[in-house]
C-alpha positions as CSV (number, residue, x, y, z in Angstrom):
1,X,0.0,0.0,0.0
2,X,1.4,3.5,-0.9
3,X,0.6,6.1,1.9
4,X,1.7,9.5,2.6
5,X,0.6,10.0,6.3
6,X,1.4,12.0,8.5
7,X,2.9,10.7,12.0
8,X,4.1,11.6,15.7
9,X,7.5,11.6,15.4
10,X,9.9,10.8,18.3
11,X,13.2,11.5,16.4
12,X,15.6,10.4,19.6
13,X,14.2,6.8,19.7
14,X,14.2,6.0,16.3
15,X,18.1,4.6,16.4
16,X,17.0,3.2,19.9
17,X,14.0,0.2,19.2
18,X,13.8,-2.9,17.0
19,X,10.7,-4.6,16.2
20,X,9.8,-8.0,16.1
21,X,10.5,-9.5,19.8
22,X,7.9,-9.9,22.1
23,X,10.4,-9.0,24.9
24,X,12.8,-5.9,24.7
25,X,15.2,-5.9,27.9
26,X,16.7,-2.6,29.5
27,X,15.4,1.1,29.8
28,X,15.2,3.5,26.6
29,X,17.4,7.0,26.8
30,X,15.1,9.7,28.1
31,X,12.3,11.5,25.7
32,X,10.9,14.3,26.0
33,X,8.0,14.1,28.4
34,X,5.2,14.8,26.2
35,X,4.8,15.6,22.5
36,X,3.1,18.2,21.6
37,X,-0.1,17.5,20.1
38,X,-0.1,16.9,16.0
39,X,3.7,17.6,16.3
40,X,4.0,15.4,12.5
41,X,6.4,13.7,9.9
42,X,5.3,13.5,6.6
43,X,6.7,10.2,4.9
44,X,7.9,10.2,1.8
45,X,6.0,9.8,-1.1
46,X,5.7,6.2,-2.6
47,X,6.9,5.1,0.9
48,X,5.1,1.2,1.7
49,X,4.6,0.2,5.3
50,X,6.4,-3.4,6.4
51,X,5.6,-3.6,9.5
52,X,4.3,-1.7,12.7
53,X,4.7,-2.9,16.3
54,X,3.3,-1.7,19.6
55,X,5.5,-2.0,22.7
56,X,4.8,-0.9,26.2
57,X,7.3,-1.1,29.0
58,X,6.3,-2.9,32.3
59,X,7.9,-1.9,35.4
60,X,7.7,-5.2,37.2
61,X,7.3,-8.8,36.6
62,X,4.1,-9.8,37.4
63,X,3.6,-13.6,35.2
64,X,0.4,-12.0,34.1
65,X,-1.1,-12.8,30.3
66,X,-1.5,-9.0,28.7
67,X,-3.3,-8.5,25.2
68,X,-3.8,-5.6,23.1
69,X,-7.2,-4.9,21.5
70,X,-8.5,-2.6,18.7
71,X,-10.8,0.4,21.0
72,X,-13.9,0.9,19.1
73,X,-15.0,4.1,21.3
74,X,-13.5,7.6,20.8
75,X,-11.9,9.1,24.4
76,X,-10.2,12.2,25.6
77,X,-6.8,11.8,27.4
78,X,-8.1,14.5,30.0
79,X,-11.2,13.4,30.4
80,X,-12.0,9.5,30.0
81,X,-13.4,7.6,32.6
82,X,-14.3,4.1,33.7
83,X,-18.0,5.0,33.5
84,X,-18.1,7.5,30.5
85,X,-15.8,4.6,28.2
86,X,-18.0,2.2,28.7
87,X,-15.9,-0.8,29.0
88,X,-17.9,-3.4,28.3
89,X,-20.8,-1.6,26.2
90,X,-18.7,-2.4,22.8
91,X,-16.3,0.1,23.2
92,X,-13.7,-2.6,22.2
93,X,-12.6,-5.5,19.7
94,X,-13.1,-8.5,21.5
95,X,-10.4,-9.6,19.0
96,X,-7.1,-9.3,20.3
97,X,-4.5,-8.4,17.8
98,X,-2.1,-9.9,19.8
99,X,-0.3,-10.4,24.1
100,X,2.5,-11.2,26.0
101,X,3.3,-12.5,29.2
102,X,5.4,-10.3,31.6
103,X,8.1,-12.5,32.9
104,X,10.6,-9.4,33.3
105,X,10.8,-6.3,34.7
106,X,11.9,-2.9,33.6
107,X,11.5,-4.1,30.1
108,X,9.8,-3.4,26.7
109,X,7.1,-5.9,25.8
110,X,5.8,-6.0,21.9
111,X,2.8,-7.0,19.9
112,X,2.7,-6.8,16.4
113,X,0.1,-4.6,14.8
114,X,0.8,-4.4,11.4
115,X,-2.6,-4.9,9.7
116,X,-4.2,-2.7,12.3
117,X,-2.1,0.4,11.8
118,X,-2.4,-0.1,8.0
119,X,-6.6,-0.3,8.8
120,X,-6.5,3.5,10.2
121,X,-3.8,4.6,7.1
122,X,-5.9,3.7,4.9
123,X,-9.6,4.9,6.4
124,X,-10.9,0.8,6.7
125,X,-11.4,1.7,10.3
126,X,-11.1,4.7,12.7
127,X,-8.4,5.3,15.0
128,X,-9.6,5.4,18.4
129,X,-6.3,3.7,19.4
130,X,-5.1,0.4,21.7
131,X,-6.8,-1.1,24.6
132,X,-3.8,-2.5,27.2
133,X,-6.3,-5.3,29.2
134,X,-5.6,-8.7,31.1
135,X,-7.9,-11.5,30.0
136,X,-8.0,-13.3,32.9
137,X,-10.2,-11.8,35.7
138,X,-8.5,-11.0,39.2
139,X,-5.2,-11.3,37.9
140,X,-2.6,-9.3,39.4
141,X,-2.1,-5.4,37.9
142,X,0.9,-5.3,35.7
143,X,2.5,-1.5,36.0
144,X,3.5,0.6,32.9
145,X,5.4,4.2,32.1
146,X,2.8,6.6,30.6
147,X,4.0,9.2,27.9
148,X,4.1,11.4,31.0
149,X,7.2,10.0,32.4
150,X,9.2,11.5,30.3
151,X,11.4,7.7,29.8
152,X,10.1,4.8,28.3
153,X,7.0,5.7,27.4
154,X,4.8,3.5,25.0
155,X,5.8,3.6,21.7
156,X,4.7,2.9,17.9
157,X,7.5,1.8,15.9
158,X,6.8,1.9,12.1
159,X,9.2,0.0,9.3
160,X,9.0,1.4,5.9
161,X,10.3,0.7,2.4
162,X,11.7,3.5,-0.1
163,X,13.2,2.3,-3.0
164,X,14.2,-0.7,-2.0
165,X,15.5,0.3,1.3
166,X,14.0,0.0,4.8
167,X,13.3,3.0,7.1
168,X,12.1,3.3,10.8
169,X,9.7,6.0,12.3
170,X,9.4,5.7,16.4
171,X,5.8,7.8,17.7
172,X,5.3,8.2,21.2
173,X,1.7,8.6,22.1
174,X,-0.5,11.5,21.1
175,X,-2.8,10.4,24.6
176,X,-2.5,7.6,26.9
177,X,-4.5,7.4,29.5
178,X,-5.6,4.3,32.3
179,X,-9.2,4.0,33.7
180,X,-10.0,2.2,36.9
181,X,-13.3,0.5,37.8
182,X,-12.6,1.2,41.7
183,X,-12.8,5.2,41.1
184,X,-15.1,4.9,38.0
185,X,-15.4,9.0,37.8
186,X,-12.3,10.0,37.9
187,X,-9.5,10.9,35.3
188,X,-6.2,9.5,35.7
189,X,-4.7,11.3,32.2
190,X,-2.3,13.5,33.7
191,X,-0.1,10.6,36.0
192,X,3.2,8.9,34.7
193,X,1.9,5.4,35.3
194,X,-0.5,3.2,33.3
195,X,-1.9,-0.7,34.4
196,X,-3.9,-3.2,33.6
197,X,-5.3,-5.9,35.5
198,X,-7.1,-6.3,39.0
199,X,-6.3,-4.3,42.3
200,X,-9.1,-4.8,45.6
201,X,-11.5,-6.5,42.6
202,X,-11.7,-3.4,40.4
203,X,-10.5,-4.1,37.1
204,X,-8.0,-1.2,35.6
205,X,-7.3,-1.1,31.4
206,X,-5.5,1.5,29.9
207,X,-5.7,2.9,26.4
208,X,-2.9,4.8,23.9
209,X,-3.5,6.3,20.9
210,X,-0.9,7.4,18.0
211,X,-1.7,10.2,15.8
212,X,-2.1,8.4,12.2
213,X,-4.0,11.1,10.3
214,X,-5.5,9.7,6.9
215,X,-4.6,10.9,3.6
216,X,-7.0,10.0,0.9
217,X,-5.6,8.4,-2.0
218,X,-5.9,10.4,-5.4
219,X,-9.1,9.1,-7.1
220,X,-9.1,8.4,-10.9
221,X,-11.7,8.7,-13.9
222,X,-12.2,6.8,-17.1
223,X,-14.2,7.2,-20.2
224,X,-14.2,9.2,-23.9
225,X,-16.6,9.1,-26.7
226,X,-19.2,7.1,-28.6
227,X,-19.6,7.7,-31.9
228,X,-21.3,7.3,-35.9
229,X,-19.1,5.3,-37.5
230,X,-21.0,6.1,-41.2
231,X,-17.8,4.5,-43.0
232,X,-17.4,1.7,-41.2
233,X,-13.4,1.3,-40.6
234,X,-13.1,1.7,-37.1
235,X,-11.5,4.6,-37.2
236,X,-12.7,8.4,-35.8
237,X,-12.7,10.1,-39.1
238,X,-13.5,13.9,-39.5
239,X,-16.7,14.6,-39.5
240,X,-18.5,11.8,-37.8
241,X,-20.4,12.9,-35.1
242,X,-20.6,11.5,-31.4
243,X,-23.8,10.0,-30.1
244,X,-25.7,11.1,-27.2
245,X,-27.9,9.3,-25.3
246,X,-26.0,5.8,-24.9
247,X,-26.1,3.8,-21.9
248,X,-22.4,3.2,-20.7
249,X,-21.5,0.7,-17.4
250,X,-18.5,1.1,-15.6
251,X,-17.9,-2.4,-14.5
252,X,-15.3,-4.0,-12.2
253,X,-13.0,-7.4,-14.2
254,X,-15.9,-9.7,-13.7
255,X,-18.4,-7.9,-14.9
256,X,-20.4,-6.4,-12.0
257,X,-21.5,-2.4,-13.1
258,X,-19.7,-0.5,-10.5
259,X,-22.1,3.0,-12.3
260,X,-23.8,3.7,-15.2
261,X,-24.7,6.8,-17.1
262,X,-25.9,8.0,-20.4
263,X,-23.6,9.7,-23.2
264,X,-23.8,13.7,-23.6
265,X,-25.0,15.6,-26.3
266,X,-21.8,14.9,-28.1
267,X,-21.5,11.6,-27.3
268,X,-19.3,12.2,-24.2
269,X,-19.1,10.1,-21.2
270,X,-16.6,10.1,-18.1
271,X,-16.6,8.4,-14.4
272,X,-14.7,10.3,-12.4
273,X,-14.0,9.6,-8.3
274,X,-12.9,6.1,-8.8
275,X,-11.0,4.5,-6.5
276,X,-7.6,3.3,-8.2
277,X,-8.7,-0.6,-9.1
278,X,-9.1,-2.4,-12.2
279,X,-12.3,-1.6,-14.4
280,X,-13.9,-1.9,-17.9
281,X,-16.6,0.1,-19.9
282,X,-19.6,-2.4,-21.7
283,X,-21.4,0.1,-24.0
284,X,-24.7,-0.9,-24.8
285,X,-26.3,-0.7,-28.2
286,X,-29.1,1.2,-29.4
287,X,-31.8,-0.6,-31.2
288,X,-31.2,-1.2,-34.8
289,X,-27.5,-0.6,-34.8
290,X,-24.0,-2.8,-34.5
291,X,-20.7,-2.2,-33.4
292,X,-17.6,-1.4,-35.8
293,X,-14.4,-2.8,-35.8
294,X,-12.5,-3.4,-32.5
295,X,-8.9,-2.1,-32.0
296,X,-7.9,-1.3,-35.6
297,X,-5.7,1.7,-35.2
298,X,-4.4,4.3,-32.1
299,X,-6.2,3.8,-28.9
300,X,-7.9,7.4,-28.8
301,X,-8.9,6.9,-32.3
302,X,-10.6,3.4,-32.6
303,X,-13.2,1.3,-31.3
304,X,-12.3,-0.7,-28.1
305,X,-15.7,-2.1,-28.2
306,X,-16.0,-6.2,-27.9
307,X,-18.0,-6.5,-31.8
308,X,-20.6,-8.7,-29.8
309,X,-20.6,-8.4,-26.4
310,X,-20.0,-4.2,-26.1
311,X,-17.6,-5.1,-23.5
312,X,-14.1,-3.6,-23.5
313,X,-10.7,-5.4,-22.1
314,X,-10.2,-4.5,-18.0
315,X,-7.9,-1.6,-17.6
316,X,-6.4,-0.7,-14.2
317,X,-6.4,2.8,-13.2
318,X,-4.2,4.3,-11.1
319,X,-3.9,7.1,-8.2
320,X,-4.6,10.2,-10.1
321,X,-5.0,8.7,-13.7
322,X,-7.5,10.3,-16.1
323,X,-7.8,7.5,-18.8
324,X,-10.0,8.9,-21.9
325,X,-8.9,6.3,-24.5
326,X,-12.2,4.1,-24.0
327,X,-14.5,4.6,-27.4
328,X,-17.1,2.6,-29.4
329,X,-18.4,3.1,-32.8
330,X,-22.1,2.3,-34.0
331,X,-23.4,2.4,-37.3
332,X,-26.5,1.3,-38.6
333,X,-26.5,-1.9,-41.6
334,X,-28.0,-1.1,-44.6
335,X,-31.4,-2.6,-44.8
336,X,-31.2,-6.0,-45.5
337,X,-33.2,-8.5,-47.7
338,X,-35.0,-11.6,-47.2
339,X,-35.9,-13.1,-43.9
340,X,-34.4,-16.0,-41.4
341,X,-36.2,-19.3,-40.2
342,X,-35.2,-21.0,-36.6
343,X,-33.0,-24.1,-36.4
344,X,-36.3,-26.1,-35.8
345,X,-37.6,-25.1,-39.1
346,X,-34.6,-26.3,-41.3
347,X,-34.6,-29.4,-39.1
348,X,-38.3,-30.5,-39.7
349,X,-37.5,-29.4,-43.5
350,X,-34.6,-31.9,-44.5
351,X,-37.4,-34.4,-45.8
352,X,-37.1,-36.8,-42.6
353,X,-41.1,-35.9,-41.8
354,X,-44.2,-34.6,-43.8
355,X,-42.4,-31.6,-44.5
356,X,-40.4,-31.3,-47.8
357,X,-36.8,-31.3,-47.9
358,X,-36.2,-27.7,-49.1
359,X,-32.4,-28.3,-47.7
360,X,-30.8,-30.0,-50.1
361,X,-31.4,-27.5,-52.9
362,X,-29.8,-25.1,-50.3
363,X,-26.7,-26.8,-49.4
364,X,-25.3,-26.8,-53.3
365,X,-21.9,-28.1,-53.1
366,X,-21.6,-27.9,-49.1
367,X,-22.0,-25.6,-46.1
368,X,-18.6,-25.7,-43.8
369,X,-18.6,-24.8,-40.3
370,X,-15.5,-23.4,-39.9
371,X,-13.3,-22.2,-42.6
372,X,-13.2,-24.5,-45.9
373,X,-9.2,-25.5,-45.2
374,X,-9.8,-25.6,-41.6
375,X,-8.5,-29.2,-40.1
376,X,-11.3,-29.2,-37.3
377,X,-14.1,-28.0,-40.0
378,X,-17.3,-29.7,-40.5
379,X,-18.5,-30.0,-43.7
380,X,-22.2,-30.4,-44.7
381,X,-23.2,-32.2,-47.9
382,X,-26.1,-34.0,-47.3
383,X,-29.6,-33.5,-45.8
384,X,-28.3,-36.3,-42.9
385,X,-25.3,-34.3,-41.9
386,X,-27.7,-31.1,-41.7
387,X,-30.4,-32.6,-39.9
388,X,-27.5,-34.2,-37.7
389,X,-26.5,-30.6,-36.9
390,X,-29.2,-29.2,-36.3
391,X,-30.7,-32.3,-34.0
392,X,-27.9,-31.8,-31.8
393,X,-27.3,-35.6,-30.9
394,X,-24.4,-36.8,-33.4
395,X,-21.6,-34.2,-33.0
396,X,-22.0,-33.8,-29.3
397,X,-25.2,-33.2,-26.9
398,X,-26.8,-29.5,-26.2
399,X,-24.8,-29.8,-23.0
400,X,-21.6,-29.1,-25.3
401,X,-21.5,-25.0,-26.4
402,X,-19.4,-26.0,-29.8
403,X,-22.3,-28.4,-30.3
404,X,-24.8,-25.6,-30.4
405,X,-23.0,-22.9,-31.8
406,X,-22.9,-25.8,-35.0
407,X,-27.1,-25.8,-34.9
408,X,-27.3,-21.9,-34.7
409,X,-24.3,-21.2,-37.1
410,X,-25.8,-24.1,-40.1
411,X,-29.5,-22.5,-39.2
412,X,-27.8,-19.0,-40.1
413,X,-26.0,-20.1,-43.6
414,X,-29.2,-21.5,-44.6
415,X,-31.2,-18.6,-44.2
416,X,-28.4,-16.9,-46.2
417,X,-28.2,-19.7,-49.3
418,X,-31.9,-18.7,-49.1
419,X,-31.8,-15.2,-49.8
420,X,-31.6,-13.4,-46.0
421,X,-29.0,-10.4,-45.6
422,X,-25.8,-11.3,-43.1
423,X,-24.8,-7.7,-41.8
424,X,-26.0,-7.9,-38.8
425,X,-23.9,-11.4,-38.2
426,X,-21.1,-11.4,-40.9
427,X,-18.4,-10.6,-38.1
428,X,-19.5,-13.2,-35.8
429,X,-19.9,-15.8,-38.8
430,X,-16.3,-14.9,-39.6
431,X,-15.1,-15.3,-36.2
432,X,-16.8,-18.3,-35.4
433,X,-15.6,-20.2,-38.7
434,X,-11.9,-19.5,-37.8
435,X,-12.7,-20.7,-34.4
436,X,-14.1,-24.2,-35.6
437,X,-11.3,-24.4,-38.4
438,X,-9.2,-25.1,-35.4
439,X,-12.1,-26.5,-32.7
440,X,-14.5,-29.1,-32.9
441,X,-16.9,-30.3,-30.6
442,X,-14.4,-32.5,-29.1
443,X,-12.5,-29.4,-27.6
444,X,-15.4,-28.2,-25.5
445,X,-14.3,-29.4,-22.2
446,X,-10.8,-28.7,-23.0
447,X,-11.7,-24.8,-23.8
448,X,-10.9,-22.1,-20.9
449,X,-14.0,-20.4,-19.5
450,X,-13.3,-17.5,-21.7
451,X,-13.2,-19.3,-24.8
452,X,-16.7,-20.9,-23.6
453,X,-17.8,-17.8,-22.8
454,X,-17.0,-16.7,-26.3
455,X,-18.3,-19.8,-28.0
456,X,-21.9,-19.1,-26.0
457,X,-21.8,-15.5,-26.8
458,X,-21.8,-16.4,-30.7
459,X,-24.4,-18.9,-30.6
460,X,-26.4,-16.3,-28.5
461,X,-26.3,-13.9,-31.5
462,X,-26.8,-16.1,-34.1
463,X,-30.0,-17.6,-32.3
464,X,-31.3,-13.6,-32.1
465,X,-30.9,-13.3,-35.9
466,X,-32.4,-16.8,-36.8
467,X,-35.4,-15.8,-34.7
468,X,-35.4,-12.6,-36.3
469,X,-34.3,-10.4,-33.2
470,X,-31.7,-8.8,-35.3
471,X,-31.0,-9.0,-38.9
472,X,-33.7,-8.8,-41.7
473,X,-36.5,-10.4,-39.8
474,X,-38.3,-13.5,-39.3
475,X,-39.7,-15.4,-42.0
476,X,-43.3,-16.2,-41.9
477,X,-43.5,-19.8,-41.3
């Protein structure tokens, strides 16, 4: 994680503490005895935290079990008390980020709080700072230095890497202060000592806090332009106008819209605010038109729309990035002749049944799935091999996509031989006969999810034109 935060500095310990060790033995050189508030350092920019540690030094051994909890309640170092924090009303994570034992006097005692401190950089959680407690009930108090002691006061020892090189920040306490069940009113923020544990069967806690001020990370945007692609290359060429009025999703990588909006007058679009992340734009297509070419020339020029699906590839934004290099073009076919018939009509017409075979005449010197020089290509020749296909029970079951995409792709030639335009499918015809010159329906199971994905996504367009969704219309049958 990248942070620039800004952080109570106690420049004469940082040379004095390493992290890691549950147990640091001997006294720290004298500090200042308290820091003046939102006295900061700045880290450098690009800096990336490794590690943070929390260590507290005990003045006595007492064998007692200490852990360190996230508080949950905001408190005043002048002014907390066991009855206005609320102990036990949820003003704490019962989850302890970590404990110790204390086995040794006059010695630093460490819990590692890495993820915590990273929580509050980033704004995941508030910092309302530690809780110092003793699990066990009636255990002996354990005795600590406050910050007010002016020596060995609690301390938040930050690691952090810059260019490949490791750094350490030491912060002393912006407020530390301990509250005690046996005087439940009264404020115990300005003494030198901190405890936890039990003393005459009132329980004593003590909490610490770190001044870790959030710095929002630099949000990013996305978007550009749709636009009237009325020559068909692909290509932004002068004088073709943008189109208002589009629906655009912003989506995350698997396809869940993040926003949507609507193009502007000039068929403009932008999400701005976005958290730095990986997205993609699927454009959707206004009735009656098709998508251009994808990706044919410079990326602020062409279309990055998917031909069939409207989706674009996922980009990843980054802190501050203003990415306008996301365009479609649309353009409307040219009316097209004749009309289509389903798959079930060219099946019940290959002469099997009291239909008449009107196939045969349409199949001239064979239909190929897949290119004509294609290894994996089918070819169909005959009425059997078409009524095969389009059955779906020879080359593979309906449960296999390549399978299907055979029925819808035959059912889709058919209606062409017969007279039935092809703009609004000729670039997923091409597509999915160089596909099957190199797949058949043996490869199904062996194909990546995308590629499935893909295969589905043709058959799905192909079944829209046979039915007459898109294209020149539906036959009357």
């Amino acid at each position: 994680m990248f942070i620039t935060k800004k952080l109570v500095l106690a420049s004469t310990l940082v040379a004095l503490l390493a992290a890691g060790c549950s147990q640091d033995n001997g006294p720290l050189a004298p500090t200042p005895s308290a820091p003046p508030a939102n006295f900061g350092y700045l880290l450098p920019e690009g800096a990336t935290v490794a590690s943070a540690t929390f260590k507290i030094f005990a003045v006595g051994a007492t064998y007692q079990s200490v852990e360190i909890y996230r508080t949950t309640a905001d408190w005043a170092e002048m002014t907390a008390t066991w009855n206005n924090f609320d102990l036990y009303g949820g003003s704490f994570d019962p989850a302890a980020l970590g404990g110790f034992t204390v086995a040794t006097g006059m010695s630093y005692y460490t819990v590692d709080v890495t993820a915590q401190v990273m929580a509050w950089m980033s704004g995941a959680q508030p910092n309302y700072g530690l809780l110092v407690k003793q699990p066990v009930e009636l255990s002996s108090r354990t005795e600590y230095y406050s910050r007010e002691r002016g020596t060995n006061p609690p301390v938040l020892e930050i690691v952090y890497m810059l260019d490949g090189s490791p750094y350490t920040e030491v912060l002393q306490p912006l407020a530390d202060v301990m509250i005690n069940a046996v005087e439940p009113n009264t404020n115990f923020g300005a003494t030198d000592k901190l405890y936890s544990g039990w003393r005459d069967t009132g329980e004593k806690v003590s909490l610490v806090r770190f001044d870790l001020d959030v710095v929002e990370p630099e949000l990013a945007a996305i978007g550009d332009y749709v636009w009237y692609d009325t020559n068909q290359n692909g290509i932004q060429d002068e004088g073709e106008a943008g189109v208002p009025g589009v629906t655009v999703h912003l989506t995350d990588c698997e396809g869940n819209v993040v926003d949507t909006m609507l193009t502007d007058a000039n068929g403009y679009y932008l999400f701005d605010e976005l958290e730095p992340g990986e997205y993609a734009i699927h454009f959707v297509l206004p009735d009656g038109y098709v998508f251009t070419l994808q990706n044919i020339g410079a990326d602020n020029l062409d279309s990055d729309a998917d031909p069939f699906t409207g989706e674009t590839e996922c980009t990843e934004l980054v802190a501050g990035e203003t990415d306008l290099s996301w365009d479609a073009g649309i353009f409307m076919p040219e009316q097209e002749e004749g009309c289509t018939h389903t798959i079930g009509y060219w099946k019940t017409h290959c002469g099997f049944g009291p239909q008449s075979d009107v196939v045969t005449a349409l199949l001239g010197a064979g239909i190929w799935l897949g290119d004509a020089d294609g290894d994996e290509s089918l070819a169909v020749t005959t009425r059997q091999i078409a009524y095969d296909v389009l059955r779906q029970r020879v080359y593979g079951t309906p449960s296999n996509g390549i399978t299907k995409l055979y029925a819808q792709l035959l059912g889709a030639k058919l209606s062409m031989a017969d007279g039935a335009g092809d703009g609004a499918v000729a670039l997923t015809i091409a597509a999915a006969d160089a596909f099957l010159a190199m797949h058949d329906w043996h490869d199904w199971s062996s194909l990546s999810a995308d590629q499935q994905m893909m295969v589905l996504g043709w058959h799905d367009l192909l079944d829209d034109y046979n039915n007459g969704e898109i294209g020149p219309g539906h036959c009357d049958e």
